[in-house]
ZALOTI-980332 format. One record per residue: x, y, z of N, C-alpha, C in turn; residue in three letters. Coordinates in steps of 0.05 Angstrom, whole numbers, plus 5000, padded with zeros to 4 digits. Example, Ala and Ser with C-alpha at 12.3 -4.5 7.8 and 13.67 -1.06 7.14 Angstrom:
526448865156524649105156526449345156ALA525749555142527349795143525850015157SER
***
This chain:
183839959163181840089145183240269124UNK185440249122187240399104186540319071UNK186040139067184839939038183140129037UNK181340189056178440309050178240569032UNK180540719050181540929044182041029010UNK183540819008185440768979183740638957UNK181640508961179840378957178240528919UNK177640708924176340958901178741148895UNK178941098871180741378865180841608883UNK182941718891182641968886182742178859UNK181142338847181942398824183942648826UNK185042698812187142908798186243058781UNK185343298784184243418754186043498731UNK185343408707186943428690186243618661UNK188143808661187444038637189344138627UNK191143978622192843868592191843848563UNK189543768567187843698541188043438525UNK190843278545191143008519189142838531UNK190742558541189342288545188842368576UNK186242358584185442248608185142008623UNK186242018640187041768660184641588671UNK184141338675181541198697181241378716UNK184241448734184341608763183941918760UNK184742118726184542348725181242368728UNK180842608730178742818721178543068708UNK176543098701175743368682174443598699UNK174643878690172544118702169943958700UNK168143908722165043888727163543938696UNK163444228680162744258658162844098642UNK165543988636165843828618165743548617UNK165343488649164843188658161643178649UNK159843408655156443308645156943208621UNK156843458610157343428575157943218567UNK161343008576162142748567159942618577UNK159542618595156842368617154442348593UNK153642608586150842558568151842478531UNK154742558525156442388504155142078506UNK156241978528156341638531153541608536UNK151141678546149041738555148041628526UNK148241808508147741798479148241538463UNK151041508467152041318451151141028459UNK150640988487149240778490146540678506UNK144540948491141840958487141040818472UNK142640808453140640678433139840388433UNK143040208436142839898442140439858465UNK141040048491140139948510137839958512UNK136540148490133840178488132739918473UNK134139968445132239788428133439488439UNK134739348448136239098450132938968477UNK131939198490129339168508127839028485UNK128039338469124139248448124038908434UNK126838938429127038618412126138378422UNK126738428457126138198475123138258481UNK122038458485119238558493119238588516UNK122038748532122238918555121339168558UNK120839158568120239628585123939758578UNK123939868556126040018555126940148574UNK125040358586125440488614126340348634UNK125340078646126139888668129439888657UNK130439788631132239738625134039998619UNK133540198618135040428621135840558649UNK132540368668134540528700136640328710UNK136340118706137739808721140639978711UNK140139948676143840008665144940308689UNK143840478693144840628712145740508744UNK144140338744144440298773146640038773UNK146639898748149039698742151039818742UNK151640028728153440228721154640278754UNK153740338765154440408799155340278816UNK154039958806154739768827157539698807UNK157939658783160739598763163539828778UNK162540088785164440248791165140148819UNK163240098832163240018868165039688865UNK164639568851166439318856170439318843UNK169339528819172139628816173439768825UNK171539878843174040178861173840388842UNK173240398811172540598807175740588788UNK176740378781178940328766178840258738UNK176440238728175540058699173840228695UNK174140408667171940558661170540408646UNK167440428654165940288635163740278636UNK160640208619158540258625156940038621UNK155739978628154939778628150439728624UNK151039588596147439598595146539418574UNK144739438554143739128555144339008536UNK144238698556147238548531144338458503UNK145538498482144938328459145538098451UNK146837928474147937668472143737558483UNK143137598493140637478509138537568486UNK138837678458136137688446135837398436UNK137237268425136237028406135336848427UNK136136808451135936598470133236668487UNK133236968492130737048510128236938491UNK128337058465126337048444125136688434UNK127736558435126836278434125136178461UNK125936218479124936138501122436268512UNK122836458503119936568499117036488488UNK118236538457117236508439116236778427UNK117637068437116837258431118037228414UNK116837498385117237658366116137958355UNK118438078360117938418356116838528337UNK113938668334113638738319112739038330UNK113739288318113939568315110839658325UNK111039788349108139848360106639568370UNK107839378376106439208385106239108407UNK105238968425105138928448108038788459UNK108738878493111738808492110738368498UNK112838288513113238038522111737958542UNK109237818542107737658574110037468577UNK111637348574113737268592115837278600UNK116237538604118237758615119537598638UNK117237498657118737328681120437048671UNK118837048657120536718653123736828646UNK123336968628125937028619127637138634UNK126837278656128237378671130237138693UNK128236978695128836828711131736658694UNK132136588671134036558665136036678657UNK136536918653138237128661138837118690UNK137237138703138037168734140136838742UNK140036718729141736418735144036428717UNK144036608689146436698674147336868700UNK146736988705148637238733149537118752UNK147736898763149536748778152236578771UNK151836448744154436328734156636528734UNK155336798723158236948724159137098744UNK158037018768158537088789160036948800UNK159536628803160736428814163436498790UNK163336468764166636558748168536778764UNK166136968768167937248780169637118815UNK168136998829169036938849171636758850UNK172336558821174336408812176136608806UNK176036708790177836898779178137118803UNK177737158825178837398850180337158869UNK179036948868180736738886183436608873UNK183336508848185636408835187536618816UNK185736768809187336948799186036998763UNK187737188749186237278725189037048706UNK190737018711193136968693191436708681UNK189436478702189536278680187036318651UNK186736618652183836728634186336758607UNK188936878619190636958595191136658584UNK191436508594191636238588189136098563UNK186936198565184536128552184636298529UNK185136538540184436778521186836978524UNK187936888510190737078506189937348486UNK192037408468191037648453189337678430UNK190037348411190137378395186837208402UNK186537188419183337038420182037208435UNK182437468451180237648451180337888433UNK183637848416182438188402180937998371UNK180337748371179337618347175937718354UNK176537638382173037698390171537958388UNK173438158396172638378397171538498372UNK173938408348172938508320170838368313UNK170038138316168237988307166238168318UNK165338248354163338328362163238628332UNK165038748337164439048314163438958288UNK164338708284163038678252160738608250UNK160138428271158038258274155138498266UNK155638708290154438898297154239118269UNK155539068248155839238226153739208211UNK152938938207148938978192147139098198UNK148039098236145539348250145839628239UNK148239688239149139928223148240038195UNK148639798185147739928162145239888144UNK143739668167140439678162138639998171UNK141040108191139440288204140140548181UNK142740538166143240738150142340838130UNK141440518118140440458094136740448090UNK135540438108132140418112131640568090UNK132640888080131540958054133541178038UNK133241218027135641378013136641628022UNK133341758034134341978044136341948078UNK135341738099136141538110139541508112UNK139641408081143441428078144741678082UNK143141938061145642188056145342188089UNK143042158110142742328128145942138151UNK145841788147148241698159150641898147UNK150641898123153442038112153942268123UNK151242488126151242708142152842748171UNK152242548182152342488211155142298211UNK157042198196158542118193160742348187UNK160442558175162242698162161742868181UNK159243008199161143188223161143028245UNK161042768248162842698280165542668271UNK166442688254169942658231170742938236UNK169043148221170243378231170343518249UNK167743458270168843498303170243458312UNK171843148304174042948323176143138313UNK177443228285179143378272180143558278UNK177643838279177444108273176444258298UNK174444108305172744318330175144418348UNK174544688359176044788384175544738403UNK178044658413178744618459175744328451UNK174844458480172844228492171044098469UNK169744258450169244148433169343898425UNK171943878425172843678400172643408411UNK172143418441171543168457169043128462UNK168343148442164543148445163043068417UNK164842908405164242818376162042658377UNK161742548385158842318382156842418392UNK155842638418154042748423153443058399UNK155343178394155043398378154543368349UNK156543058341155442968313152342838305UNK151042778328148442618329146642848340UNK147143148343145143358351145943468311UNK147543508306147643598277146243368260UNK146843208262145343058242141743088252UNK141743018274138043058281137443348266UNK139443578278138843798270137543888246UNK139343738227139543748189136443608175UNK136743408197133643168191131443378200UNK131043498217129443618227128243888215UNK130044028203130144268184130044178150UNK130343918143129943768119126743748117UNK126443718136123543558138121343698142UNK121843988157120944178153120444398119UNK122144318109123144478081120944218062UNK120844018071120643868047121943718045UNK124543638041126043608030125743248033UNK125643288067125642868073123142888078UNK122842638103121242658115120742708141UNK119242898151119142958186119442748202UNK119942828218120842768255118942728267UNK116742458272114742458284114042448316UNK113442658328113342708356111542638373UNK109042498354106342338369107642198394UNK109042038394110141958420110042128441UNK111542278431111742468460109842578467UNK108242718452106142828461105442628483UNK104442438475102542178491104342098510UNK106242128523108441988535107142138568UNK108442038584108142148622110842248617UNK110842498636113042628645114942438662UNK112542408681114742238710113441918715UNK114441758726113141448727116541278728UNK115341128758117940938759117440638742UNK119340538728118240348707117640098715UNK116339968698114339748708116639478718UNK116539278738118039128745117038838752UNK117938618748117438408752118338248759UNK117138018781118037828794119337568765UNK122337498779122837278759120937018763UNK121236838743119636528744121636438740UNK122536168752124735988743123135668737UNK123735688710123435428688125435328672UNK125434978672127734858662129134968641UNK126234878622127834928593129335268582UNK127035438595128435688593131135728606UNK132235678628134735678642136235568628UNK135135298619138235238596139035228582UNK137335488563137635568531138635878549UNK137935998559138836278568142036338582UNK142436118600143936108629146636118608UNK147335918589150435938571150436128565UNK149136358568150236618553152136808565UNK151936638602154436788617156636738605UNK157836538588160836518580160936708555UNK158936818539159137058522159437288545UNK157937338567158937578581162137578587UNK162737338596165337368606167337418579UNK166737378558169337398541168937608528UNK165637758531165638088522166738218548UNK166338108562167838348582170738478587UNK172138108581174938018583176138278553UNK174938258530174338378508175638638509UNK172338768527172239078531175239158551UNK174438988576178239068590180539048579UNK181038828570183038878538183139078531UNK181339228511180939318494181639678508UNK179939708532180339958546183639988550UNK184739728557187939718571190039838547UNK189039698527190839798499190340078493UNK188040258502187340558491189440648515UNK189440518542190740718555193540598560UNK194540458555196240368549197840248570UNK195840088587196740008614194439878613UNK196839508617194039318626192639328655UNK189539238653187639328673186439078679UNK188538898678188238538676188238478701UNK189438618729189038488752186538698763UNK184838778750181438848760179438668740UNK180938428732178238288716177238218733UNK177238058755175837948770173438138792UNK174738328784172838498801170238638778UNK171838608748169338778733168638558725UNK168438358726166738098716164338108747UNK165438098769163638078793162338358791UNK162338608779161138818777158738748753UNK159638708729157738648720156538398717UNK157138178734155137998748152538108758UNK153138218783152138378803149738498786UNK151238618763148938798752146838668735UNK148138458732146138338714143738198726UNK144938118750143637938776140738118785UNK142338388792139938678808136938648783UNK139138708758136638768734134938568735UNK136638328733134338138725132037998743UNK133138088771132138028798128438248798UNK128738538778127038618776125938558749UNK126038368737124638388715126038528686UNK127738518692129538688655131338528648UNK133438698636134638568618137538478628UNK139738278622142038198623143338458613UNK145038538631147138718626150538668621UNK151538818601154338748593155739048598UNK158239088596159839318586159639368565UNK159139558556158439668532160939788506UNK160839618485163439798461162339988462UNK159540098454159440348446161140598466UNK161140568482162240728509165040738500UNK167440448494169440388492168840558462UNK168440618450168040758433168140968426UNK167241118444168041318452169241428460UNK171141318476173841348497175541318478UNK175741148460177241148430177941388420UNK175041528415175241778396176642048416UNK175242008448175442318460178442238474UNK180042028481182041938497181142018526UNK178442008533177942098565177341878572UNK177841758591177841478607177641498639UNK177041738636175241828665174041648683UNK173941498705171341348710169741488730UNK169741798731167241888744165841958719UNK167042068697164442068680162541908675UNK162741588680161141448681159441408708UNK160441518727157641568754156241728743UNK157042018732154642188724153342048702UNK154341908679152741838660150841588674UNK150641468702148541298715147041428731UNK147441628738146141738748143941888729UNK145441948707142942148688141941868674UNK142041608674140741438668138441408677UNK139341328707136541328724134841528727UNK135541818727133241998724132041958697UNK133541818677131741908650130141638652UNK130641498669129341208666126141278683UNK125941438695123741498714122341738692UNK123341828665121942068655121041818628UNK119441738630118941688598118741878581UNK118442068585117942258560120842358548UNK122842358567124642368545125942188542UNK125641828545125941748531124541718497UNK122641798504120641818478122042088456UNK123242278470124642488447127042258440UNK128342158456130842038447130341878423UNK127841698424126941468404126041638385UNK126241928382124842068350127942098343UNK131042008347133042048332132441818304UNK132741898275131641898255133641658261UNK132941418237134041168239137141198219UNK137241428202139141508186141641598213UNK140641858224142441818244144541708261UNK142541458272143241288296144741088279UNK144541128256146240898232149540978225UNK149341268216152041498217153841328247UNK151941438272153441368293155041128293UNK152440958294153340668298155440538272UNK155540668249158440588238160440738245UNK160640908255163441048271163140768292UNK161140748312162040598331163740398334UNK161840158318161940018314164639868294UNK165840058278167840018262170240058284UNK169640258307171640278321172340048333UNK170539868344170439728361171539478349UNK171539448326172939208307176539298295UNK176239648298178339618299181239658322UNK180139738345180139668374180939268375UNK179839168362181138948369183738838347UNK184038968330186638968309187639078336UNK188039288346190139478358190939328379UNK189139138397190738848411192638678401UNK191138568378193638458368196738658352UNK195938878356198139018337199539108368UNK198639198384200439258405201138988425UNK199738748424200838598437202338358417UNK204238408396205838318376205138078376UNK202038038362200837778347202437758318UNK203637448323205137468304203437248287UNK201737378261200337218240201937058226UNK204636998225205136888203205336588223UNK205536518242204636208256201436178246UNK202035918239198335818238197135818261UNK197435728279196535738310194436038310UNK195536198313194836478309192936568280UNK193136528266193136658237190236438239UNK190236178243187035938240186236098256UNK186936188287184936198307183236478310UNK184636668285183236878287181136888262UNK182136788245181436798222178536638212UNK178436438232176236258233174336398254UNK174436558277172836668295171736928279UNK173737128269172837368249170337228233UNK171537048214168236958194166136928211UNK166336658231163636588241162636918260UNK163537028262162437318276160837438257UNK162537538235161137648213158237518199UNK159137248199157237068181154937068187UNK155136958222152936938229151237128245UNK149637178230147137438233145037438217UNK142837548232140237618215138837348228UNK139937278253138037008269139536708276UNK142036738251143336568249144336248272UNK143536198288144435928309146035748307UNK147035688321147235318318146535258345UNK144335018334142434948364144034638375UNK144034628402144734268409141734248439UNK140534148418138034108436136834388442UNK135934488461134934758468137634918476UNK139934888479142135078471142035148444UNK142035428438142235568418144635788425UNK147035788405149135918404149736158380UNK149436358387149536598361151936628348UNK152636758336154636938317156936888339UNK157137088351158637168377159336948393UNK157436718402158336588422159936398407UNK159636288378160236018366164336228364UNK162736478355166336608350169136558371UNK167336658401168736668428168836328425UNK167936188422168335788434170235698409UNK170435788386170835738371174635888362UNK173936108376177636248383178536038404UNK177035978426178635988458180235568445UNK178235468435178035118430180135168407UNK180835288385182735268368185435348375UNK185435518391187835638404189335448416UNK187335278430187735078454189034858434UNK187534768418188334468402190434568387UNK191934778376193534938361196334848376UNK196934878402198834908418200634808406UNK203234978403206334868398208434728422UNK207234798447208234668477206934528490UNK205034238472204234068482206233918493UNK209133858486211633738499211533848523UNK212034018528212934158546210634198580UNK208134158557205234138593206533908592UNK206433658575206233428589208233358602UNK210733448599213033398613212333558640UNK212133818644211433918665208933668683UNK206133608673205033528686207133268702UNK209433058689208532858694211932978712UNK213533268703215333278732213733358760UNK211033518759209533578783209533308797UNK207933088782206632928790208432758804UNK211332738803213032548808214532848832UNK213233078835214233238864212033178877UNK209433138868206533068889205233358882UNK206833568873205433828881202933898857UNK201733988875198534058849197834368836UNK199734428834200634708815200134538786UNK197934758773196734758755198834718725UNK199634548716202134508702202434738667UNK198734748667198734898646198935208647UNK198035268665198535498673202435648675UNK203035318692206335408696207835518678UNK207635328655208235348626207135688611UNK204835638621203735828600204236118608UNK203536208639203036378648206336618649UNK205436858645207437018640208337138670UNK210837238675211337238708209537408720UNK209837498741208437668766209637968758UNK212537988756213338278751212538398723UNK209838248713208938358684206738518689UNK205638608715202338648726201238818707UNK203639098718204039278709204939458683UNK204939248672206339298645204639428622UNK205639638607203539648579203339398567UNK201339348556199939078540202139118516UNK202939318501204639328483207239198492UNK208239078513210438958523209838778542UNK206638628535206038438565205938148543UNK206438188520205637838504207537918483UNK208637628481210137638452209537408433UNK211537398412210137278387211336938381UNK212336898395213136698398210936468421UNK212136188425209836038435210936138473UNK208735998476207536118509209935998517UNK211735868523214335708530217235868526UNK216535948507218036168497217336368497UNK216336468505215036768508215936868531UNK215736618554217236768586220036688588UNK221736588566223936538571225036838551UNK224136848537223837108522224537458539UNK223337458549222537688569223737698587UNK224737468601226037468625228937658627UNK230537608604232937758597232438158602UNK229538228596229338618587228138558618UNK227238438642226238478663228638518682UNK229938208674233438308692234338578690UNK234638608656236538948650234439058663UNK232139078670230739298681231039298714UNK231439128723231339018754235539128755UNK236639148726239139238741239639578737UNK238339668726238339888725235940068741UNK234739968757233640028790235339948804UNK
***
């Protein structure tokens, strides 16, 4: 039972003030405070990403807490991350539906159906997660090396950049108020003192409400309408529903697990490069975490759950990578998921606001995936590399505002055509097609059934541990571990 033991961090408290560790922690004080930071930052998706489908935002605000819990419980509490509702499932839920959102209008009568195909997306990436803890994560690096998830990642931030700036732009006053809210989460991150200054996205989005709120009062914009709340219940556990499982909806919904897996693959990347230690031998456990979670939610009637950039977004700006801050931030999920009424104050943050935010975020998160390729020495000047990112960046960007490409009742978005469209060019790209096939046909002539592409491809065992800035190089996968082998010896002789 010693595993068991070892199993959850122990934390270390840490009051240094620089980068916080997965395993450090913070004074209690300043752990709320970050918890209701990330709390904030990914309120908003997880709210509205419900309304679009015609979910109970609340259902889908307690699940993300309680996903959030079961994501830390399968990682040990090693992957900071939060986890809540994917936006990969609006175009697919909505076709299969046949819903369409309109502002005050009634949510989705086929909530079940849809659920029911989400709940069979959770199982695929469950059955993935269970591949990847039995065989291992190295043959994912194989699929998706660097230069094909930090292609994805930027794509997801750009993709996500029209939401941004539909929300900034709604009216003029709207914009100064993003610019408002843009210029003090800048000078928080800068200037603020001590604890402060790690509290930029919750303190920059209370100043900007602040400014809207006292504008609107003066005249100046327009007020902050609080009819909601008034009318809202204090307390109420949110409404839940049994799934329905139907053909055609399962098999326009169910492909959207291979978009979870390569946002997730994405976000772990992406966390590993901020702290500068890959977190590549827990994919298999945060892919089965947020399986799990997606599985629980949709088992009651809500929404498909992902790890969230906005969160990674945050951890960007504050360098805290805490992962108890994220128990408290599920925990204050689920209480706020049982209060509708404050989710109803949350939904009066002015659309100018939540626009400010979401281009800090959101820009981070696109440029979070440059910083993969810049710390894991993607070398652009090979075509291999330079086609395979370059073609996934556009179709990310491009496609939005509903955008598809359908093959029968599969319908594939922005995002998914990006991720199929990095992993298949990468693949047909290869400069060591000599080299699998020679490998396959010396296996085949030993009998042994070791994966020949993998052999070739895969980087050694004494790399587990390595910063990502020294785990891939720029040369082809053949060369890359003949490469490395030379600075592992000098390191193995100087131990």
């Amino acid at each position: 039972m010693e595993w068991l033991k070892n199993y959850f961090p122990r934390y270390t408290l840490n009051v240094s003030g620089g980068l916080v560790n997965p395993t450090e922690r913070l004074p209690v004080g300043e752990t709320v405070f970050l918890s209701l930071q990330h709390v904030l930052a990914m309120f908003g998706s997880t709210v509205v990403g419900p309304l679009l489908m015609g979910f109970n935002p609340n259902t889908a605000l307690f699940f993300s807490g309680v996903g959030t819990i079961l994501f830390y419980i399968c990682t040990g509490g090693r992957v900071p991350s939060y986890v809540g509702s994917s936006f990969a499932f609006i175009g697919v839920v909505n076709s299969a539906t046949g819903f369409k959102y309109t502002p005050g209008g009634p949510g989705n009568p086929n909530v079940p159906l849809a659920a029911g195909g989400i709940l069979v997306a959770g199982a695929i990436y469950f059955a993935v997660a269970v591949i990847v803890m039995v065989a291992g994560y190295r043959w994912i690096e194989v699929v998706m090396p660097p230069v094909v998830t930090g292609a994805v990642v930027v794509a997801i931030g750009l993709n996500l950049a029209g939401a941004a700036l539909s929300q900034a732009s709604a009216s003029g006053f709207d914009a100064w108020m993003a610019f408002t809210t843009v210029i003090a989460v800048s000078l928080i991150t800068m200037y603020a003192p001590g604890p402060l200054r790690r509290l930029p996205i919750l303190l920059g989005g209370i100043t900007g409400y602040l400014v809207h709120l006292i504008l609107g009062y003066c005249g100046v914009g327009p007020g902050i309408d609080f009819t909601a709340v008034k009318n809202s219940k204090w307390f109420g556990m949110p409404p839940t529903h049994v799934p329905v499982f139907e053909g055609s909806a399962i098999s326009l919904i169910a492909p959207v697990a291979l978009v979870l897996v390569v946002e997730n693959t994405g976000h772990v990347k992406a966390v590993g490069a901020m702290t500068g230690h890959s977190l590549d031998k827990y994919m298999g456990r945060a892919f089965l975490g947020d399986a799990l979670a997606t599985m629980v939610s949709a088992s009651c009637g809500s929404t498909g759950v992902t790890t969230y950039a906005e969160n990674i977004g945050v951890m960007s700006i504050t360098k805290i990578f805490s992962t108890q801050t994220f128990l408290f931030a599920s925990i204050v999920a689920i209480v706020l998921g049982v209060i509708p009424g404050f989710g109803a104050i949350i939904q009066t943050i002015p659309s100018g606001v939540f626009g400010g935010l979401s281009i800090i975020l959101f820009g981070l998160i696109a440029v979070t995936g440059a910083r993969i390729w810049v710390t894991s020495n993607v070398d652009f000047s090979r075509p291999r590399n330079l086609i395979t990112a370059g073609v996934s960046v556009v179709l990310g960007c491009g496609m939005v505002n509903g955008l598809v490409v359908s093959f029968g009742v599969v319908k594939i978005d922005g995002i998914g055509c990006s991720t199929l469209a990095a992993i298949i060019l990468y693949q047909i790209l290869r400069e060591d097609w000599g080299d699998v096939f020679r490998a396959m046909i010396g296996k085949a002539k030993k009998g042994k059934g070791a994966n020949p592409i993998m052999m070739v491809a895969d980087p050694p065992k004494d790399d587990l541990d390595l910063p990502i800035s020294t785990s891939r190089r720029a040369s082809s996968d053949v060369e890359e571990i003949d490469a490395r082998r030379p600075s592992m010896n000098e390191k193995s002789h100087q131990e």
